[in-house]
C-alpha positions as CSV (number, residue, x, y, z in Angstrom):
1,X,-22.2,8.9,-33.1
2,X,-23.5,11.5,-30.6
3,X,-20.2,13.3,-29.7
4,X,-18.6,17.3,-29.9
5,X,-15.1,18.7,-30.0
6,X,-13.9,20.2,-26.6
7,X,-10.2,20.9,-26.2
8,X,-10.7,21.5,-22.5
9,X,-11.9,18.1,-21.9
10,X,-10.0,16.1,-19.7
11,X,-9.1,18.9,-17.6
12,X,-12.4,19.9,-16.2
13,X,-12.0,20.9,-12.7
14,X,-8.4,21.0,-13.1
15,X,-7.5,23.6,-15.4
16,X,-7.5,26.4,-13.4
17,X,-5.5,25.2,-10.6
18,X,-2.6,24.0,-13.4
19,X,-0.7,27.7,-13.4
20,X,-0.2,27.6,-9.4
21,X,1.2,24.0,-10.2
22,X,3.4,25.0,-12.8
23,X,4.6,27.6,-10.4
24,X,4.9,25.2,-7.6
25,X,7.3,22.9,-10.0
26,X,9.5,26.0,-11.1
27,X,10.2,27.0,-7.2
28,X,11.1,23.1,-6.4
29,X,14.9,22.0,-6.6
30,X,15.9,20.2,-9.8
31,X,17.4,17.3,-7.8
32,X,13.6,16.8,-6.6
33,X,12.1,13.4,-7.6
34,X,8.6,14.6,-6.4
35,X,8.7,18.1,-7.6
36,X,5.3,19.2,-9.1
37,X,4.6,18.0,-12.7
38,X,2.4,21.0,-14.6
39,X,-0.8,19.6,-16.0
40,X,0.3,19.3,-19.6
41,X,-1.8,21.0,-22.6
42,X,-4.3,18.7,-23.6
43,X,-4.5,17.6,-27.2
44,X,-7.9,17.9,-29.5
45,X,-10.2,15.0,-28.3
46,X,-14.1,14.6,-29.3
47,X,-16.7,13.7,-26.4
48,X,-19.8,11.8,-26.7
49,X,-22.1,9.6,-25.4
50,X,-22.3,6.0,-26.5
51,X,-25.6,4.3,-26.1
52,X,-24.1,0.6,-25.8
53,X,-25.4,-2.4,-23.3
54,X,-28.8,-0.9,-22.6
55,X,-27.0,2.1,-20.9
56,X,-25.2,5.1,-22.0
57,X,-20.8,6.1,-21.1
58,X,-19.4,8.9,-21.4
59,X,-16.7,8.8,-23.3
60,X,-13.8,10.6,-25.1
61,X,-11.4,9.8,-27.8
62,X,-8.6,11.6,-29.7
63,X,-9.1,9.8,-32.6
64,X,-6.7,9.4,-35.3
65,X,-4.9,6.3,-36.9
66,X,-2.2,4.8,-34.4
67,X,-2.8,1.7,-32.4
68,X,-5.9,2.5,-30.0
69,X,-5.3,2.8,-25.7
70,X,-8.2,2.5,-23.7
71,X,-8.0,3.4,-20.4
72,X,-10.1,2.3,-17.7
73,X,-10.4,4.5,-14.3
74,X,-10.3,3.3,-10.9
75,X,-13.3,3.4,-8.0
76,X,-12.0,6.8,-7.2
77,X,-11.7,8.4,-11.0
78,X,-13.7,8.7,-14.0
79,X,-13.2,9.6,-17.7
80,X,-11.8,12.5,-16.2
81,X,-8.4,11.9,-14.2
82,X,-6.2,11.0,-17.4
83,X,-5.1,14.3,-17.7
84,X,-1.3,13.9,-17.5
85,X,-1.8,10.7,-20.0
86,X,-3.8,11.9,-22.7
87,X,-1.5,14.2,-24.3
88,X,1.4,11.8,-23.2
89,X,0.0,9.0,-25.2
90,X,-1.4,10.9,-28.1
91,X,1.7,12.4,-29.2
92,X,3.4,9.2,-28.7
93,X,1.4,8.5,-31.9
94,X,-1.4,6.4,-30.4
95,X,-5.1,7.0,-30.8
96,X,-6.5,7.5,-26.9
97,X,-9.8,7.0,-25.4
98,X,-11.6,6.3,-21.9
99,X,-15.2,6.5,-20.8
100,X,-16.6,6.9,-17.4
101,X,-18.5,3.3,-15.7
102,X,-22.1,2.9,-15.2
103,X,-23.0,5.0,-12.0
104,X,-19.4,7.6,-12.7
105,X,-19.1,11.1,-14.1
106,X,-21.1,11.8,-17.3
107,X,-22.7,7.8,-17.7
108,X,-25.7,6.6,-16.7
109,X,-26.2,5.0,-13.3
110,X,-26.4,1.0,-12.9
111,X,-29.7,-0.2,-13.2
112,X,-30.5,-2.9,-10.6
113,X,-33.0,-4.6,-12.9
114,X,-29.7,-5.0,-15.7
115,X,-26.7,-4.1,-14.3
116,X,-24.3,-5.3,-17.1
117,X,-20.9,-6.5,-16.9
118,X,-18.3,-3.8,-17.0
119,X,-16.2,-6.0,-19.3
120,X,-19.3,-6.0,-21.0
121,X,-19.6,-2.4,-21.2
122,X,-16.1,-2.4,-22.3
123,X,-16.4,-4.1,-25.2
124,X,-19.8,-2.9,-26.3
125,X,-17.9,0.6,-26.2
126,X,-14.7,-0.7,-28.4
127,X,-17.7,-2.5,-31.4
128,X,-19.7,1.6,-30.7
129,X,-16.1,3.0,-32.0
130,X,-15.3,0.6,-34.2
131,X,-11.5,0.3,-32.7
132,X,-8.8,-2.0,-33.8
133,X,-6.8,-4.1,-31.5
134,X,-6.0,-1.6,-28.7
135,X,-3.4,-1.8,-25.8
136,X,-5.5,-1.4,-23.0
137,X,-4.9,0.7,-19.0
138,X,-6.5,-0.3,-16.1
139,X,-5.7,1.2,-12.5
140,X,-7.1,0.1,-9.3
141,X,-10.6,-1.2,-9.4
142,X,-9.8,-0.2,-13.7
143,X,-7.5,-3.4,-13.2
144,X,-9.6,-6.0,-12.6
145,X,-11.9,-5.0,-15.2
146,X,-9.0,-4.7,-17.9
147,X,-7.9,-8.4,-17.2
148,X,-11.8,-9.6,-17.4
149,X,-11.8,-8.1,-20.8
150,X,-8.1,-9.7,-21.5
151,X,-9.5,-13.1,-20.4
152,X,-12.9,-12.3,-22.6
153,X,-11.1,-11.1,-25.5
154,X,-7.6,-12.0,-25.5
155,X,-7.6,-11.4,-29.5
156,X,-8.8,-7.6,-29.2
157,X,-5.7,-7.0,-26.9
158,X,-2.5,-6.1,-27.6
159,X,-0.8,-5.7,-24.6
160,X,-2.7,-5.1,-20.8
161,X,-1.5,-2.8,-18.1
162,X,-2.6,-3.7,-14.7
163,X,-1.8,-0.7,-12.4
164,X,-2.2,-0.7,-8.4
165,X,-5.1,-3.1,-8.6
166,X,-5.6,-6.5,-6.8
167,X,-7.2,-7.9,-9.9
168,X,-10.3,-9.2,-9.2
169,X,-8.9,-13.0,-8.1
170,X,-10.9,-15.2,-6.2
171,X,-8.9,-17.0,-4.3
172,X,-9.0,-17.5,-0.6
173,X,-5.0,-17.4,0.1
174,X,-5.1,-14.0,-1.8
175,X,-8.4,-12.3,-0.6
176,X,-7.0,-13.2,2.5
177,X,-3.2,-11.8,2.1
178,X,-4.7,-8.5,0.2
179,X,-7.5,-8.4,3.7
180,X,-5.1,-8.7,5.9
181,X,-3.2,-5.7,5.4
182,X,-6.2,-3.5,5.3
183,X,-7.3,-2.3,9.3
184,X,-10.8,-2.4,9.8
185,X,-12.5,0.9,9.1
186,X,-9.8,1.2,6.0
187,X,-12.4,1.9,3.4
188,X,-14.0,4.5,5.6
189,X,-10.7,6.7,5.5
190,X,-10.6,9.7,3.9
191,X,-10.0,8.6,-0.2
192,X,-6.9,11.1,-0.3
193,X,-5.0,8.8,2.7
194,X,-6.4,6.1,1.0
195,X,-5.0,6.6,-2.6
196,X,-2.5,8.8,-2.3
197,X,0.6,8.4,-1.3
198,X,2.4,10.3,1.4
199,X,5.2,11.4,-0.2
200,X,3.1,13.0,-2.8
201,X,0.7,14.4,0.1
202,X,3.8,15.9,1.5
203,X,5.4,17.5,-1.7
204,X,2.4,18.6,-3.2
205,X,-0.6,19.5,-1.2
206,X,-2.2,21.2,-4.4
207,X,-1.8,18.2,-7.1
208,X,-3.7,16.2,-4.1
209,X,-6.3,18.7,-3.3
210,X,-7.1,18.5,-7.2
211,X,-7.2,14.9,-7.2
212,X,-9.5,15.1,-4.0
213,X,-11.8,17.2,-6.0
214,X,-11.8,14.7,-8.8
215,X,-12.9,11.8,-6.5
216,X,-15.3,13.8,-5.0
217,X,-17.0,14.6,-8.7
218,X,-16.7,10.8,-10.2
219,X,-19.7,9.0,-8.7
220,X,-22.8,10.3,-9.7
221,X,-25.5,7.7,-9.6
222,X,-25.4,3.8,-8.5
223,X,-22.5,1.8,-9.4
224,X,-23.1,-1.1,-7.5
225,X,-24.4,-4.5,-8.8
226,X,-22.5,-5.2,-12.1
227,X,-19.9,-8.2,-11.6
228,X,-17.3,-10.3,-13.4
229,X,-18.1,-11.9,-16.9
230,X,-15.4,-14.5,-15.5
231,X,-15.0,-16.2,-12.1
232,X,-10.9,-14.5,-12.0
233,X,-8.3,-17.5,-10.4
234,X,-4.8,-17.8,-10.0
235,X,-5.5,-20.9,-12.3
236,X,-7.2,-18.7,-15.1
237,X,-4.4,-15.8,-14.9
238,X,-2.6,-18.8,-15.8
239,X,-4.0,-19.3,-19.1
240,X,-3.8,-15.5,-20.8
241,X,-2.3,-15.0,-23.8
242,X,-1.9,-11.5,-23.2
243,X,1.5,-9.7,-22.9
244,X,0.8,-8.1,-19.4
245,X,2.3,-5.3,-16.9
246,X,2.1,-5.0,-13.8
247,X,2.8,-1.9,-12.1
248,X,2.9,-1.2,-8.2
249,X,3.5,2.1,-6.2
250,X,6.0,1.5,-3.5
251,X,4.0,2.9,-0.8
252,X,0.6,1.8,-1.9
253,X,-1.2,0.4,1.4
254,X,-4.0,-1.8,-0.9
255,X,-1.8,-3.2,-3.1
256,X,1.8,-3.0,-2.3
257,X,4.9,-4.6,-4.0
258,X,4.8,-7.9,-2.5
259,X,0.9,-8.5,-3.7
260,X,1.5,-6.6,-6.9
261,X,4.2,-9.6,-7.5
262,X,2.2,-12.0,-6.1
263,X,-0.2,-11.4,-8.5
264,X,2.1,-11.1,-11.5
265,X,3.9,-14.3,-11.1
266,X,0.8,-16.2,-12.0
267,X,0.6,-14.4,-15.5
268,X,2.6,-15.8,-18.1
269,X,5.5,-14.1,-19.0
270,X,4.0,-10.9,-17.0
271,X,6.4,-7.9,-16.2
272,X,6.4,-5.6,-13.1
273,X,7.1,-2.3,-12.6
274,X,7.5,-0.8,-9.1
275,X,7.0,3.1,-8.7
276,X,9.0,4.9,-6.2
277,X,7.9,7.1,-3.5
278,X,4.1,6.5,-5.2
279,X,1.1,5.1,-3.5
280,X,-1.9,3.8,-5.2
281,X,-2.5,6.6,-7.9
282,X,0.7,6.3,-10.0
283,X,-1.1,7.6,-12.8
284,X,-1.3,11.4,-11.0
285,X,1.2,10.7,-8.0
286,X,4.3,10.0,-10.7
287,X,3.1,10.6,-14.3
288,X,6.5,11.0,-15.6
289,X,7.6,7.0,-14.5
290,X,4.4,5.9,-14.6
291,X,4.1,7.0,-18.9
292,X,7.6,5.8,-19.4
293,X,7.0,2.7,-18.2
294,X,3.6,2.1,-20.2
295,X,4.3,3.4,-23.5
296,X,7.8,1.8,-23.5
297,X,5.8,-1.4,-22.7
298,X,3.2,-0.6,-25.8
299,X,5.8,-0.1,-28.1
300,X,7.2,-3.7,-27.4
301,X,4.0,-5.1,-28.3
302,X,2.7,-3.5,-31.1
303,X,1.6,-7.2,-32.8
């Protein structure tokens, strides 16, 4: 296993910038619900490059001996953005790792000629470290993967969070509802106004300047051309096993509430969390709910 120890891992691009946000957060009012959140110390994680699937991921993983959590980023992220999770989760007591796609920061791009599967990729990655049954993260584009790997390998997973993701289902009523509300010209907006919500934008024009510059930094080569190992339906979301979250920011213009819901009442037994004053990157926008939420869900399903 190719990998080094770097404390300063996950925030790369970021650590600098997390005194003039602590600073921020000590000037804001205590009665504040989107005062800045400080960029918490990151723990001791290893790095390393995994040669899996006829490609090589990035990865990192904090190693240790509690239940794995694999996190999977969204279109706009890579291994990187899990900055305010990765201390969060490890000293909850839970061994944390995430890797960067074909085509994002630190992985080989997506070869045309084999372009994989990411759920694929996925589990080739788990078999490289040799992890246990892990709970396992998805946001946005992250999402859809997670619940092809869920439907793939329901017995590797202990629980599934699906975060501000439309999920990768096929069907025409719900390609259709999740089209609808996006203007044409939606994806050509600037990623920030896309992803992040205005609240945030508003309250913290320094956390989203640093998320910008981590979107701008996560594609590196050609991502496109991998797709689904399964064909995702309403009808299959029917059939997982898998206790599942659903979490939603309340402002999020891809996947609001009502679709978030929409989605989740096809999943057996699936929960939902909404996220206040968030938009489609609860992970950074409200790290505080958003890491309540999750590892209170985790440690309901630690079978």
């Amino acid at each position: 296993m190719d990998v080094v120890d770097r404390r300063g891992l996950l925030v790369a691009g970021v650590a600098i910038a997390a005194a003039s946000v602590a600073t921020a957060a000590n000037a804001a009012t205590r009665d504040d619900p989107m005062r800045p959140i400080p960029i918490p110390p990151q723990v001791p994680a290893k790095e390393g490059i995994a040669p899996v699937a006829g490609t090589k991921l990035f990865y990192w993983d904090t190693g240790g001996t509690g239940a794995p959590i694999v996190l999977v980023h969204p279109a706009t992220g890579s291994a990187l953005i899990w900055s305010y999770q990765q201390p969060a989760f490890a000293r909850a007591g839970y061994r944390v790792a995430a890797y960067s796609r074909r085509g994002y920061n630190g992985s080989d791009a997506v070869d045309k000629a084999n372009p994989g599967t990411p759920s694929g990729d996925l589990h080739a990655l788990v078999e490289y470290l040799k992890l246990p049954r892990f709970h396992l993260l998805g946001s946005a584009a992250g999402g859809g993967i997670a619940m092809d790997y869920a439907l793939s390998h329901p017995e590797r997973v202990r629980s599934l969070v699906v975060a501000c993701a439309v999920g990768g289902v096929e069907d025409q009523s719900y390609v259709k509802l999740t089209s609808s509300i996006r203007p044409m010209g939606f994806d050509d907006l600037p990623a920030e106004f896309r992803e992040v919500g205005p609240s945030y934008r508003a309250a913290n024009p320094e956390g989203t300047r640093l998320w910008a510059e981590l979107e701008k930094k996560a594609v590196t080569g050609n991502r496109f051309g991998p797709s689904n190992a399964n064909r995702i339906t309403f009808a299959k979301l029917a059939t997982l096993t898998v206790p599942t979250l659903v979490m939603a920011g309340d402002a999020d213009l891809a996947v609001p509430p009502s679709v978030a819901r929409a989605y989740a009442e096809h999943i057996p037994g699936a929960e939902v969390v909404i996220v206040p004053e968030c938009g489609h990157s609860a992970y950074w926008e409200r790290p505080d709910i958003f890491n309540r939420a999750v590892l209170d869900f985790f440690a309901r399903h630690r079978g």
